[in-house]
MDTraj code that builds the backbone (N, CA, C; nanometers):
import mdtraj as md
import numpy as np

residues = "UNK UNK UNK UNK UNK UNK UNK UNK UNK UNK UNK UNK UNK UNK UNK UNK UNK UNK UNK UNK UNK UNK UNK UNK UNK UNK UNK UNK UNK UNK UNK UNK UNK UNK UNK UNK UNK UNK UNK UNK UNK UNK UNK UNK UNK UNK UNK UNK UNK UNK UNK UNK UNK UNK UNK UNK UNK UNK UNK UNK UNK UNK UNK UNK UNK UNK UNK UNK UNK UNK UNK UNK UNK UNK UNK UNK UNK UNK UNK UNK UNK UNK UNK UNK UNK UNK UNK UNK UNK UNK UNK UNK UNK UNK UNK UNK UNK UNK UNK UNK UNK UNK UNK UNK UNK UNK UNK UNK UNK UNK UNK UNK UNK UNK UNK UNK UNK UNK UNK UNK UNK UNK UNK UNK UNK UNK UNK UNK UNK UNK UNK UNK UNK UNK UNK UNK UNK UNK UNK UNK UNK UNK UNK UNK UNK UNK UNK UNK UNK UNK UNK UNK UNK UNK UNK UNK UNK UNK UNK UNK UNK UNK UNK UNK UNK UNK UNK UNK UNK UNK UNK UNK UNK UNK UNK UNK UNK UNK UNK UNK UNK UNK UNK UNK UNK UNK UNK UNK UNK UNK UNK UNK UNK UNK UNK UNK UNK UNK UNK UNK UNK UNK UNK UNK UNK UNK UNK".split()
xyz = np.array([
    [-2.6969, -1.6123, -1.1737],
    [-2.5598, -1.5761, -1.1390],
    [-2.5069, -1.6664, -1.0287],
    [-2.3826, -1.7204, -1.0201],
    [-2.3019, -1.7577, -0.9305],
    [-2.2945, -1.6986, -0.7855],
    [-2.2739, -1.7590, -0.6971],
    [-2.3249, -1.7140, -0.5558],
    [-2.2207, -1.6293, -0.5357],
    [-2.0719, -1.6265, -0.5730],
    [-1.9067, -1.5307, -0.5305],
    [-2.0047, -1.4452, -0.6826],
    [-2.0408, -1.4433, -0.7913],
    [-2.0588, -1.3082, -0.8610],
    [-2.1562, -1.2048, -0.7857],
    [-2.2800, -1.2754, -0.7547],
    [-2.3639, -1.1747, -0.6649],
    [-2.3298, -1.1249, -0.5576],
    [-2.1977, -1.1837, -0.4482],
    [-2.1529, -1.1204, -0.3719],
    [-2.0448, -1.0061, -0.4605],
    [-1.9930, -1.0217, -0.5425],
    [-1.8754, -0.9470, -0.5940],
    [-1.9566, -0.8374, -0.6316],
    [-2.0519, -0.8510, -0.7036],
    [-2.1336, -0.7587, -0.7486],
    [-2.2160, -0.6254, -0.6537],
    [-2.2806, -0.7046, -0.5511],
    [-2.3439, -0.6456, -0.4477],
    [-2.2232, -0.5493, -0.3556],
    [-2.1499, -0.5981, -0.2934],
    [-2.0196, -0.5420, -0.1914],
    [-1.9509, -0.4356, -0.3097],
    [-1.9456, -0.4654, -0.4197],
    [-1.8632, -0.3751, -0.4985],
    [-1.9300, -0.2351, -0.4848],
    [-2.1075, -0.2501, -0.5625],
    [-2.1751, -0.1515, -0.5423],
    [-2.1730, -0.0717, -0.4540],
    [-2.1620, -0.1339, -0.3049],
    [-2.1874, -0.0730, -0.1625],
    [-2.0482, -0.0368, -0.1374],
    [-1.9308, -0.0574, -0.1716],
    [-1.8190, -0.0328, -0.1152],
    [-1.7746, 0.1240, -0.1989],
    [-1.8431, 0.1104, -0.3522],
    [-1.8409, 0.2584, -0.4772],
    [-1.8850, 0.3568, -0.3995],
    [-2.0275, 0.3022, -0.3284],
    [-2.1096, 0.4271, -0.3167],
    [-2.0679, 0.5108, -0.1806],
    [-2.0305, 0.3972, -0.0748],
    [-1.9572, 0.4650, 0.0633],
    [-1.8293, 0.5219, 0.0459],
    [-1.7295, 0.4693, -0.0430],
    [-1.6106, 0.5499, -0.0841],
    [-1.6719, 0.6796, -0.1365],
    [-1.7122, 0.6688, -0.2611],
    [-1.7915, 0.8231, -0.2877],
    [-1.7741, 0.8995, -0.1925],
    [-1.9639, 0.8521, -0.1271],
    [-1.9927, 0.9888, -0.0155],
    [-1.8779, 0.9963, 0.0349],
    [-1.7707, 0.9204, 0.1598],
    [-1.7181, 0.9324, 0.2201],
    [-1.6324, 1.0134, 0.2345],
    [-1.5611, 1.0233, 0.0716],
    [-1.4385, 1.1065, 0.0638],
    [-1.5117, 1.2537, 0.0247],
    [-1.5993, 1.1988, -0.0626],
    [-1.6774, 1.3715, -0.0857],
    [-1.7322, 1.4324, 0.0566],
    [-1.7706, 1.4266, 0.1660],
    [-1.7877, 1.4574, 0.2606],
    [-1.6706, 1.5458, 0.3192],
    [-1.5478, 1.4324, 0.3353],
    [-1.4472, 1.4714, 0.4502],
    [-1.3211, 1.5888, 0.3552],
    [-1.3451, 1.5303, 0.1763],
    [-1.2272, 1.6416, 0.1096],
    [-1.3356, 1.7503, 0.0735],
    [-1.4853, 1.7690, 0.0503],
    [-1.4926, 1.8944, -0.0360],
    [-1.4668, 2.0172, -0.0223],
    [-1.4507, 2.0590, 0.1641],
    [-1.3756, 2.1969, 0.1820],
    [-1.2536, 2.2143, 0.1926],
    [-1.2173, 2.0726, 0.1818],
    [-0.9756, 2.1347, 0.1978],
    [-0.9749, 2.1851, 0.0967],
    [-0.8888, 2.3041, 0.1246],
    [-0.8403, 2.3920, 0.0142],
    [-0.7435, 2.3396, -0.0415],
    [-0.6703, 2.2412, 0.0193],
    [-0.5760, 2.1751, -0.0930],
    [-0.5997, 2.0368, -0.1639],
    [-0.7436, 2.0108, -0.1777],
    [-0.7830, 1.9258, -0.2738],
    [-0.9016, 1.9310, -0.3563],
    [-1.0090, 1.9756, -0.2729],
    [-1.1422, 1.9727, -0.3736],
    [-1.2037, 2.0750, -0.3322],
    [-1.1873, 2.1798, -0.2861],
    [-1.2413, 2.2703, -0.2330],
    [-1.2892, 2.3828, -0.3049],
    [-1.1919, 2.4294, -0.4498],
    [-1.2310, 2.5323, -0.5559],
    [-1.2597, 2.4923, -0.6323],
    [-1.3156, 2.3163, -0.6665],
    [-1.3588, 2.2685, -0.7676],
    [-1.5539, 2.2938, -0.7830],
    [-1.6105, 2.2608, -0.9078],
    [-1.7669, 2.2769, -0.8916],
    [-1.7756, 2.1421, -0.8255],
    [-1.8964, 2.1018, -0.7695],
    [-1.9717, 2.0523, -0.7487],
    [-1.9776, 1.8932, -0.8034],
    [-2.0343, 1.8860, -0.9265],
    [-2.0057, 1.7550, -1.0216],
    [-1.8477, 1.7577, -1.0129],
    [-1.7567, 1.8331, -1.0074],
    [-1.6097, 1.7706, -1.0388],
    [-1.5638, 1.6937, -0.8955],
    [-1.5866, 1.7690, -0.7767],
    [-1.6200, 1.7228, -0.6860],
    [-1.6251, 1.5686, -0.6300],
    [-1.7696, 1.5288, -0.6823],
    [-1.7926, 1.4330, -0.7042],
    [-1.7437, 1.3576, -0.8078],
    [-1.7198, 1.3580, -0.9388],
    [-1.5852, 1.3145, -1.0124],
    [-1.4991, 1.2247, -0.9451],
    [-1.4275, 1.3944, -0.8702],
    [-1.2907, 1.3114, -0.8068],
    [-1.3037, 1.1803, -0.6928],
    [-1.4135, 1.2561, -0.6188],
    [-1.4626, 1.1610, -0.4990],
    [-1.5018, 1.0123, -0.5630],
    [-1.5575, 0.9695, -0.6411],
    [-1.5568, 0.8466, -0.6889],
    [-1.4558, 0.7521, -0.7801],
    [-1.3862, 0.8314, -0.8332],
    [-1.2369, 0.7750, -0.8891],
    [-1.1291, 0.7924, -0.7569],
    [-1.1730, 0.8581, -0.6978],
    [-1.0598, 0.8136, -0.5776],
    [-1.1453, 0.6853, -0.4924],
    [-1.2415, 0.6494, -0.4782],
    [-1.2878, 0.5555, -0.4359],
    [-1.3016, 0.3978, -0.5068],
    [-1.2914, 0.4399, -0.6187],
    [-1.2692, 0.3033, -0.7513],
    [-1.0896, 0.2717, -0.7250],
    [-1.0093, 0.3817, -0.7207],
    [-0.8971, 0.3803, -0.7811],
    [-0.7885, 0.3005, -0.6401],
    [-0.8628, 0.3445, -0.4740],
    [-0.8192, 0.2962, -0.3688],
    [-0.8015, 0.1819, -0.3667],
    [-0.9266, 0.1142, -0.4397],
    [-0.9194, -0.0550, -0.4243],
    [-0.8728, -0.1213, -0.5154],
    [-0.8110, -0.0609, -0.6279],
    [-0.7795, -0.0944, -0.7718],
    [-0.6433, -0.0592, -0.8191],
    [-0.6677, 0.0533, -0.8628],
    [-0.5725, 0.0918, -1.0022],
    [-0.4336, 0.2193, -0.9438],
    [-0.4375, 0.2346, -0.8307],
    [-0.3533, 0.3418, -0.7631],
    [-0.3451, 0.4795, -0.8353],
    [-0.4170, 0.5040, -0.9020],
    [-0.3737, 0.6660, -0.9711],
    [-0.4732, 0.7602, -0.8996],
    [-0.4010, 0.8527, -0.9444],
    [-0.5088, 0.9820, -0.8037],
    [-0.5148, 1.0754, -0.8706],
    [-0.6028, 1.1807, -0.8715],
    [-0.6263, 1.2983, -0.9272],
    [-0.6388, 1.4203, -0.8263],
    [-0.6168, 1.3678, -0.7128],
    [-0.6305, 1.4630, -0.6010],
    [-0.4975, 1.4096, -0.5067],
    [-0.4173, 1.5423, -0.4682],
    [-0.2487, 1.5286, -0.3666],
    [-0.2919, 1.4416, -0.2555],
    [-0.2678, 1.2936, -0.2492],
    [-0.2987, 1.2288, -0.1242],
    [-0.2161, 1.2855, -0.0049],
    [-0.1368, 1.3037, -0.0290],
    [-0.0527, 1.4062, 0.0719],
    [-0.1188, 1.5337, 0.1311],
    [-0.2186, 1.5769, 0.0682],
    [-0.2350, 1.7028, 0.1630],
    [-0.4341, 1.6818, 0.1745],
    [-0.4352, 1.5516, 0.1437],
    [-0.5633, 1.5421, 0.2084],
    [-0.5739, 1.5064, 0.4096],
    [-0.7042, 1.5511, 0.4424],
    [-0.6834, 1.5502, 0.5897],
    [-0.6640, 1.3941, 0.5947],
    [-0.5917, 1.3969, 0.7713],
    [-0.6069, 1.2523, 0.8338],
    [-0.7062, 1.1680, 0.8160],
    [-0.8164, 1.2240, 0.8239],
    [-0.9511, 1.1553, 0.8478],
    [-0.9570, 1.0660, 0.6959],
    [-0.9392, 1.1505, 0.6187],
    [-0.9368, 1.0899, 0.4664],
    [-0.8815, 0.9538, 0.4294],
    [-0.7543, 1.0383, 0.4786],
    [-0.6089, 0.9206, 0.4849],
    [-0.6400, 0.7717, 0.5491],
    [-0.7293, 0.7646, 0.6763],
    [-0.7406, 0.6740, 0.6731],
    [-0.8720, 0.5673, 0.6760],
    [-0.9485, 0.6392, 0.6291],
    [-1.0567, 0.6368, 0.5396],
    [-1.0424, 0.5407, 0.4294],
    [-0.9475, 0.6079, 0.3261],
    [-0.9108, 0.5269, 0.2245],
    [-0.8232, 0.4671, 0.2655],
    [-0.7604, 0.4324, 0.3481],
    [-0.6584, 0.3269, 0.4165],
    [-0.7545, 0.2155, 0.4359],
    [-0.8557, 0.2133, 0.5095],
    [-0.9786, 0.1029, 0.5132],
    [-0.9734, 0.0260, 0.3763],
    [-1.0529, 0.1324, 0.2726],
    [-1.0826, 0.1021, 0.1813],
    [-0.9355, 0.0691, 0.0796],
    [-0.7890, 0.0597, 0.0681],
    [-0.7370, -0.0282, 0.0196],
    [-0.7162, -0.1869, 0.1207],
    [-0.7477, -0.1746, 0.2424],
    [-0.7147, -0.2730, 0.2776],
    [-0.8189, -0.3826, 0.2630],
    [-0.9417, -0.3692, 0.2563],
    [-1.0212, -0.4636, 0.1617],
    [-0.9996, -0.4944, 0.0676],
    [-0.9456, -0.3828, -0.0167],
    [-0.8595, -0.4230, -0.1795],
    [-0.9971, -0.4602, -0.2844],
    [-0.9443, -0.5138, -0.3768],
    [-1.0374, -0.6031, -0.4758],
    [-1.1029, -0.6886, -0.4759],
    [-1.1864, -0.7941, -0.5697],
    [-1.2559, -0.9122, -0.5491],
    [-1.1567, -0.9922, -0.5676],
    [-1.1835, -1.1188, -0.4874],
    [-1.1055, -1.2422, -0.5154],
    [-1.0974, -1.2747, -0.6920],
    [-1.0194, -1.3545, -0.7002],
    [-0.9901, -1.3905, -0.8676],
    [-0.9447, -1.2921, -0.9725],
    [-0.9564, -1.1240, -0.8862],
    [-0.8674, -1.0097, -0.9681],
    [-0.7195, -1.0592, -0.9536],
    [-0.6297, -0.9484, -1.0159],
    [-0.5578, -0.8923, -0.9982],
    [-0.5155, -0.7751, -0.8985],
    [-0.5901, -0.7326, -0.8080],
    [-0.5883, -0.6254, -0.6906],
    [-0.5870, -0.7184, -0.5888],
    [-0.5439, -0.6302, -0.4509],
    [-0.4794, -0.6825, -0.3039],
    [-0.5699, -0.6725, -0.2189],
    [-0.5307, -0.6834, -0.0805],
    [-0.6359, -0.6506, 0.0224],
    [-0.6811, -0.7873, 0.0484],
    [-0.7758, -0.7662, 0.1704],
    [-0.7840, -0.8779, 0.2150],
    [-0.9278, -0.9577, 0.0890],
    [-0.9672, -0.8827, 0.0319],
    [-1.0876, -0.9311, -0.0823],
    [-1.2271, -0.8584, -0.0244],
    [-1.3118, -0.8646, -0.1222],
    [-1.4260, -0.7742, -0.1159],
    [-1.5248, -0.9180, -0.0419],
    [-1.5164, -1.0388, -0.0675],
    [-1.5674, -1.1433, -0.0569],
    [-1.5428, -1.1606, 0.0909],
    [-1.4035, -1.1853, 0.1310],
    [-1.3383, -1.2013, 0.2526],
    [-1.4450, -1.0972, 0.3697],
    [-1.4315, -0.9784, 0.3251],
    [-1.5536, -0.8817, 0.4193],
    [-1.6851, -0.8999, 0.4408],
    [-1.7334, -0.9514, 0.2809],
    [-1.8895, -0.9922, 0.3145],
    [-1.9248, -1.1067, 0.4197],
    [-1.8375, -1.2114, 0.3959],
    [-1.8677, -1.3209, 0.4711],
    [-1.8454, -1.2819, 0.6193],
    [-1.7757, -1.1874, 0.6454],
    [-1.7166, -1.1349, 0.8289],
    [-1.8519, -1.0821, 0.8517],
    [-1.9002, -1.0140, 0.7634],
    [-1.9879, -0.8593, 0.7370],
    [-2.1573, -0.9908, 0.7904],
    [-2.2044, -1.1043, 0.6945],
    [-2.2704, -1.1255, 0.7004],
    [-2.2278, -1.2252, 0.8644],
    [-2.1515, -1.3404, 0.9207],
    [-2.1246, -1.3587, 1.0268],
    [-2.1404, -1.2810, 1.1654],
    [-2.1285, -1.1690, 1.1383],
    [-2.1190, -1.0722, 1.2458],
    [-2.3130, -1.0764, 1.2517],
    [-2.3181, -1.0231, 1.1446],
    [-2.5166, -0.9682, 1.1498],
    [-2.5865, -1.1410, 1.1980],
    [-2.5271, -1.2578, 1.1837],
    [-2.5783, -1.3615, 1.2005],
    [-2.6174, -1.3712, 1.3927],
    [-2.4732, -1.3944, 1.4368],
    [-2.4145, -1.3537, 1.5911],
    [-2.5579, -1.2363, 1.6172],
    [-2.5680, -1.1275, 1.5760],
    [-2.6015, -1.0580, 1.6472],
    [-2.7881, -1.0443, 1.6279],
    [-2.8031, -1.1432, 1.5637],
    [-2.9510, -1.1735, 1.5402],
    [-2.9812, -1.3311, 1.6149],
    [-2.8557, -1.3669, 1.6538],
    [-2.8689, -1.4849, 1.7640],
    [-2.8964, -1.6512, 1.6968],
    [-2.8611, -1.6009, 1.5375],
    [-2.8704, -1.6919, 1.4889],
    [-2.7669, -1.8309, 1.4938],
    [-2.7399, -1.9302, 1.4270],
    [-2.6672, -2.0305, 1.4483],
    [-2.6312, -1.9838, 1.3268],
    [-2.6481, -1.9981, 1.2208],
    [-2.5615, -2.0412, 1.1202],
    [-2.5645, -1.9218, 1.0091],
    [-2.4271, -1.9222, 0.9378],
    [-2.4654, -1.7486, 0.8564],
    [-2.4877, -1.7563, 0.7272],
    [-2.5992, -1.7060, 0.6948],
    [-2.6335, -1.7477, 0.5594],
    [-2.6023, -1.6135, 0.4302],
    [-2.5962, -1.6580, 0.3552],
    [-2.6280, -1.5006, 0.2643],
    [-2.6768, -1.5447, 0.0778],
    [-2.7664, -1.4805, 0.0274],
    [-2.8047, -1.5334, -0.0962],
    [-2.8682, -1.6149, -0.0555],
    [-2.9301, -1.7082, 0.0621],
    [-2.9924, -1.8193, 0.0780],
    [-2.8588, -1.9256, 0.0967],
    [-2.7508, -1.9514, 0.0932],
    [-2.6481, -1.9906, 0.1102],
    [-2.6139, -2.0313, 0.2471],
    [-2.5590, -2.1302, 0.2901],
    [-2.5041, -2.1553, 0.3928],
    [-2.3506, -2.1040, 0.3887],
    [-2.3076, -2.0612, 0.4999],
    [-2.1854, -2.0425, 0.4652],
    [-2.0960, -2.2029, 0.5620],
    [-1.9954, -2.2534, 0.5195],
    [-1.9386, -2.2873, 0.6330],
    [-1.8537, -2.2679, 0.7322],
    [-1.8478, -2.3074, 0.8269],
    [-1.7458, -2.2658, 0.8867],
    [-1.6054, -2.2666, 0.8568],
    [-1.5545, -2.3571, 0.8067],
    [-1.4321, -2.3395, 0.7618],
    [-1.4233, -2.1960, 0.6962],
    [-1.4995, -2.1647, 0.5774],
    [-1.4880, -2.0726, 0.5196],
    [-1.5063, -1.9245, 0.6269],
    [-1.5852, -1.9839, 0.7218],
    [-1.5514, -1.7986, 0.8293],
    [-1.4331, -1.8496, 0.8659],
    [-1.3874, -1.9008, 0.9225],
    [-1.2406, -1.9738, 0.9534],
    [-1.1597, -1.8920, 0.8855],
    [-1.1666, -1.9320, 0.7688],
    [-1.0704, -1.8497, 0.6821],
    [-1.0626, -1.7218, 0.6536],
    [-1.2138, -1.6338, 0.6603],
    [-1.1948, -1.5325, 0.6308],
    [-1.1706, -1.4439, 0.7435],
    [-1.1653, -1.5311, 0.8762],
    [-1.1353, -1.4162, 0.9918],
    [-0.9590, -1.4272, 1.0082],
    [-0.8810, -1.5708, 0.9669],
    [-0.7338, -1.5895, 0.9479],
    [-0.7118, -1.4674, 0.8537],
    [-0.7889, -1.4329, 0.7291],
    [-0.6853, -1.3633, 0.6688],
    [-0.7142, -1.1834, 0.7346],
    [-0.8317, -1.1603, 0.7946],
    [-0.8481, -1.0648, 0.8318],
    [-0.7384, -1.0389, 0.9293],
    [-0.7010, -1.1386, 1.0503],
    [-0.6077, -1.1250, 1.1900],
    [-0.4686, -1.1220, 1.0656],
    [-0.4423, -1.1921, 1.0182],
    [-0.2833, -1.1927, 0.9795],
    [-0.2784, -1.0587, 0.8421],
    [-0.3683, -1.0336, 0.7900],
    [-0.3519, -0.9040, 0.7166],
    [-0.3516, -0.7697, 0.7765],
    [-0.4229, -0.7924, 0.9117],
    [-0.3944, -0.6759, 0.9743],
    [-0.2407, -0.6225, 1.0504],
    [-0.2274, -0.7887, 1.0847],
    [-0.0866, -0.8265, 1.1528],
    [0.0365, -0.7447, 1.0950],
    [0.0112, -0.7783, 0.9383],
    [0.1609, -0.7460, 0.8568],
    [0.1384, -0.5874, 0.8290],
    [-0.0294, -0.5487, 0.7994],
    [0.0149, -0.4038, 0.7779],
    [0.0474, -0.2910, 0.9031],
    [-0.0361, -0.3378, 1.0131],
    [0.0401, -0.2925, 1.1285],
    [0.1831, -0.3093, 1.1654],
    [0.2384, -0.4279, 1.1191],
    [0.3865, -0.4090, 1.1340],
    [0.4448, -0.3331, 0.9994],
    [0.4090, -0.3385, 0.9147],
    [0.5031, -0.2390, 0.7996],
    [0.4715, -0.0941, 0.8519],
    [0.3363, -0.0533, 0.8977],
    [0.3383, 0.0815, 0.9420],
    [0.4379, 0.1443, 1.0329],
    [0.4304, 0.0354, 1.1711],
    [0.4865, 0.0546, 1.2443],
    [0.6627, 0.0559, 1.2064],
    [0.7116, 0.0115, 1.1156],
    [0.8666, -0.0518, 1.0455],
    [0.8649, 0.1305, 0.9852],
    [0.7850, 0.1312, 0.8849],
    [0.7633, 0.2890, 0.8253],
    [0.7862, 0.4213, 0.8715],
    [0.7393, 0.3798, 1.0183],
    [0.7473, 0.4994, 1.0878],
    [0.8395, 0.5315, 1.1784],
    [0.8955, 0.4048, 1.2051],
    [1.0174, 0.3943, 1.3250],
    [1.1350, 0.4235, 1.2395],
    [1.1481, 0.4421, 1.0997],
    [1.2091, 0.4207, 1.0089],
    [1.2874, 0.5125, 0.9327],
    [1.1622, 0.6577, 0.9253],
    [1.1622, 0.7796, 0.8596],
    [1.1616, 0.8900, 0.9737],
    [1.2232, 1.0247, 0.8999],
    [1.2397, 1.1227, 1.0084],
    [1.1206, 1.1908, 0.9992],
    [1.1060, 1.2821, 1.0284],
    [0.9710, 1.3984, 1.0357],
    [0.8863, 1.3958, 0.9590],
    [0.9392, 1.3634, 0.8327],
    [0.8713, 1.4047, 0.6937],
    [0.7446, 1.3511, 0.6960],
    [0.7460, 1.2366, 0.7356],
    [0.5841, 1.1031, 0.7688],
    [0.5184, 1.0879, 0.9055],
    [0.3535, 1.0990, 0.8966],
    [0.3398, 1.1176, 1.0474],
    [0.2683, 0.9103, 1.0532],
    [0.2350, 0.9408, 1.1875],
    [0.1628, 0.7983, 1.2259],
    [0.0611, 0.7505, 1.1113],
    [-0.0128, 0.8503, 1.0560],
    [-0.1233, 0.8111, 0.9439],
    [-0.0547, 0.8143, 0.8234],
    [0.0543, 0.8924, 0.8010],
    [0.0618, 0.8761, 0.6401],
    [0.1579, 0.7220, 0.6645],
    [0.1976, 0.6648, 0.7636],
    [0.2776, 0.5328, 0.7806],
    [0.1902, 0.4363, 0.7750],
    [0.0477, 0.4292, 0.8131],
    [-0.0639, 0.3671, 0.7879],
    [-0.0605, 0.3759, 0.6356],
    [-0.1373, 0.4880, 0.5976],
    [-0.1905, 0.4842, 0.4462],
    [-0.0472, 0.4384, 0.3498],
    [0.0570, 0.4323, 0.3656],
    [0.1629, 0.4047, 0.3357],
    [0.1584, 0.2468, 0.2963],
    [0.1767, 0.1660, 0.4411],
    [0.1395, 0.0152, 0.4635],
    [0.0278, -0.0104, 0.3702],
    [-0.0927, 0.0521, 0.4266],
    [-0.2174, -0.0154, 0.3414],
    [-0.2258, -0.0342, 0.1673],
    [-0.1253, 0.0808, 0.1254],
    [-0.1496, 0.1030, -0.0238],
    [-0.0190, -0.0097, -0.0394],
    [0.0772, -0.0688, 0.0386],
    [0.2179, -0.1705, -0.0122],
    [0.1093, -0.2851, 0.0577],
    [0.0086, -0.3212, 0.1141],
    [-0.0321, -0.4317, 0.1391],
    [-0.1189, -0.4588, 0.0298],
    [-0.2079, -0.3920, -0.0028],
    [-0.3066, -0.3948, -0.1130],
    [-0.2745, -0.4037, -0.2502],
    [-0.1067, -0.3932, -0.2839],
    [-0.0636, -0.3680, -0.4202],
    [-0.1158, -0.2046, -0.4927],
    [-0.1896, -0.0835, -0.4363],
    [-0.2492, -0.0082, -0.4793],
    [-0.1934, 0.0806, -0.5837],
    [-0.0871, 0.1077, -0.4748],
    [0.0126, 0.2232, -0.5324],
    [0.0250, 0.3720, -0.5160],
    [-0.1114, 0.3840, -0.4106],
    [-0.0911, 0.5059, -0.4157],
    [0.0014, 0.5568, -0.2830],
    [0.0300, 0.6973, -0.2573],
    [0.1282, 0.7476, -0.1833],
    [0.1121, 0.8661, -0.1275],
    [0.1486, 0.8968, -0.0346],
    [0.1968, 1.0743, -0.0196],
    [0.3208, 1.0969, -0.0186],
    [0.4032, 1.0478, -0.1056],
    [0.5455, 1.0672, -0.1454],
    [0.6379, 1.0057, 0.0056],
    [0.6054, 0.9373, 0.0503],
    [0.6903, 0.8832, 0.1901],
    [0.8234, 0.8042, 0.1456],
    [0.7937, 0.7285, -0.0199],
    [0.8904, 0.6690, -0.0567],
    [1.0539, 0.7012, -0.0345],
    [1.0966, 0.8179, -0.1125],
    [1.2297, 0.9072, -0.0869],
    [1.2714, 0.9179, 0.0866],
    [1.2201, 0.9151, 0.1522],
    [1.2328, 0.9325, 0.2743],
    [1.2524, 0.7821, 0.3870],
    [1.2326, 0.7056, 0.2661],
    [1.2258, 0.5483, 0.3679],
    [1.3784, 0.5327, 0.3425],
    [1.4540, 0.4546, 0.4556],
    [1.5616, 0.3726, 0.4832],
    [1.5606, 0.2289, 0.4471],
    [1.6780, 0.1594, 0.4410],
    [1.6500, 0.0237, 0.3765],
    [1.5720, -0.0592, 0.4020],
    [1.5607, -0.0305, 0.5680],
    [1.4771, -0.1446, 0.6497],
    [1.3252, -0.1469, 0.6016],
    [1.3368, -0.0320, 0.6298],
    [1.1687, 0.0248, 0.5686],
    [1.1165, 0.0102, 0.4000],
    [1.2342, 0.0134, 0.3683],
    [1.1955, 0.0015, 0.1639],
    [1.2050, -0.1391, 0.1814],
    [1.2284, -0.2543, 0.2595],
    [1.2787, -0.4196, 0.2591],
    [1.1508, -0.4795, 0.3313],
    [1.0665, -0.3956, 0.4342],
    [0.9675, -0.4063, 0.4657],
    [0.8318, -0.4184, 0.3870],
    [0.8367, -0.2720, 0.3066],
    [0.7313, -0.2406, 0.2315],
    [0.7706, -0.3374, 0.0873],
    [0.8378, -0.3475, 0.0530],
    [0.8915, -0.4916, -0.0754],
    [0.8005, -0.5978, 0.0196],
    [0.8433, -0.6736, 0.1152],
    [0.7508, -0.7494, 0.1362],
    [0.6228, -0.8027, 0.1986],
    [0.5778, -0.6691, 0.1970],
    [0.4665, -0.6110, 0.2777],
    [0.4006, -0.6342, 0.0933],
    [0.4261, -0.5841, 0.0076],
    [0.3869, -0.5647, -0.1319],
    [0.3506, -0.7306, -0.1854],
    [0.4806, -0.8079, -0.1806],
    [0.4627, -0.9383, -0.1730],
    [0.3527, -1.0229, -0.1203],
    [0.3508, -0.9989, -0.0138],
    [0.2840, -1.0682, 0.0693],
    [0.1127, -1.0128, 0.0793],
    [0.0911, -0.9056, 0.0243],
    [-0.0470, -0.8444, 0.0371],
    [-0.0843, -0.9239, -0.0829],
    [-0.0020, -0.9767, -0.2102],
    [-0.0515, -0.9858, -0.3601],
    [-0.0448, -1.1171, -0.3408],
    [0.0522, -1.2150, -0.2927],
    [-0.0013, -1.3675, -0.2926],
    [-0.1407, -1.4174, -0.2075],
    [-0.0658, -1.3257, -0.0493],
    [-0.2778, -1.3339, -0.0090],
    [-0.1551, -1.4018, 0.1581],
    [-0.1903, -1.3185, 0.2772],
    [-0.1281, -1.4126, 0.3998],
    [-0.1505, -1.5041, 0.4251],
    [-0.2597, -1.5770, 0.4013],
    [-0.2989, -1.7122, 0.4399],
    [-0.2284, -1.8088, 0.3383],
    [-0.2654, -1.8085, 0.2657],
    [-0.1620, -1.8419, 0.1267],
    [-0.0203, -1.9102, 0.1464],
    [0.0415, -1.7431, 0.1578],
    [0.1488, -1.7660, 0.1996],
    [0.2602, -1.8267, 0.3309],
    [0.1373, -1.7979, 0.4367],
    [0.1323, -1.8368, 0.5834],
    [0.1447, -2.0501, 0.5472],
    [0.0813, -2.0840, 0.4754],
    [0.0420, -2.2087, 0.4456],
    [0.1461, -2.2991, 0.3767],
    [0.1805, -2.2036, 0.3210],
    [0.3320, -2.2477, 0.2137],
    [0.4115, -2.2708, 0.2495],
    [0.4428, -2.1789, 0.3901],
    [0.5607, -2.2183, 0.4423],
    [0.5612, -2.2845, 0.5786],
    [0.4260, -2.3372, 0.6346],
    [0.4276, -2.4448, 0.7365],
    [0.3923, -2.6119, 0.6243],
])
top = md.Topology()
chain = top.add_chain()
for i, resn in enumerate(residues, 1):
    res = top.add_residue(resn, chain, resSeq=i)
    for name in ("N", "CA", "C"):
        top.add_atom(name, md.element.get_by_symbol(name[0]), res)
traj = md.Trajectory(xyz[None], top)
């Protein structure tokens, strides 16, 4: 296998299985999402909401009346988004490994970060820490645009999970849409834009 398939492959696995637990943990007693379900359905939902965060935006459980903790939980997990060369947003599943393996390099005092037996180069951490700083950049400002934007109806986190799902291309929601003003619907348009060409990308295009 190709050195980007075994990473795509590996991070995908690990990113399924922590979405899982994660959400099955923090939703199985809200009563307004998974709480009167059995057990296996439970888990069901908890893993299609963890496939579906980084992917396909459809939900089977009210993102709206899941707790905060959830909310931005899976806010994480769209803002990694998909693998490079999809069709899904976020900063890439690839983009994380290489931070993911850099960081464990640093902190084993090593010089250089390897993974698969691979060298990585620097340019390439270069790049993947640019798109990490400027992807965080834009969804912190659409949150912040989101929230300065709308009256009561949206709190600080659902303006997060809001941003993250228009940065990632996801789609999913807790209905905040109806409630945004122009600035804020002109924001999240190119908050949407700009998550799907990729910031660096686009950052590049126009210097």
């Amino acid at each position: 296998l190709m050195l980007h398939t075994k990473i795509v492959l590996v991070m995908t696995g690990l990113l399924l299985i922590a979405g899982t637990v994660g959400i099955f943990l923090m939703e199985a007693q809200n009563p307004d999402t998974m709480a009167g379900m059995p057990a296996w359905q439970k888990w069901l939902n908890a893993f299609f909401q963890s496939v579906s965060a980084r992917t396909a935006g459809a939900n089977t459980i009210d993102c709206g009346a899941m707790y905060d903790t959830t909310k931005l939980f899976m806010s994480m997990l769209m803002f990694v988004g998909a693998s490079s060369g999809s069709t899904g947003g976020g900063i890439k599943i690839t983009t994380l490994a290489v931070l993911l393996v850099t960081v464990g390099s640093v902190v084993r005092g090593k010089e250089d970060a390897t993974i698969f037996g691979h060298k990585l180069g620097k340019q390439t951490v270069y790049k993947a820490l640019a798109i990490l700083i400027l992807g965080f950049l834009v969804r912190m400002t659409a949150a912040l645009t989101i929230y300065y934007n709308t009256g009561v109806e949206i709190s600080d986190v659902d303006s997060v999970f809001e941003a993250s799902s228009a940065f990632a291309t996801v789609g999913l929601t807790i209905g905040a849409t109806p409630n945004l003003n122009l600035a804020a619907k002109i924001i999240t348009m190119a908050t949407m834009f700009i998550g799907r060409c990729g910031p660096v990308a686009l950052a590049a295009s126009l210097t």
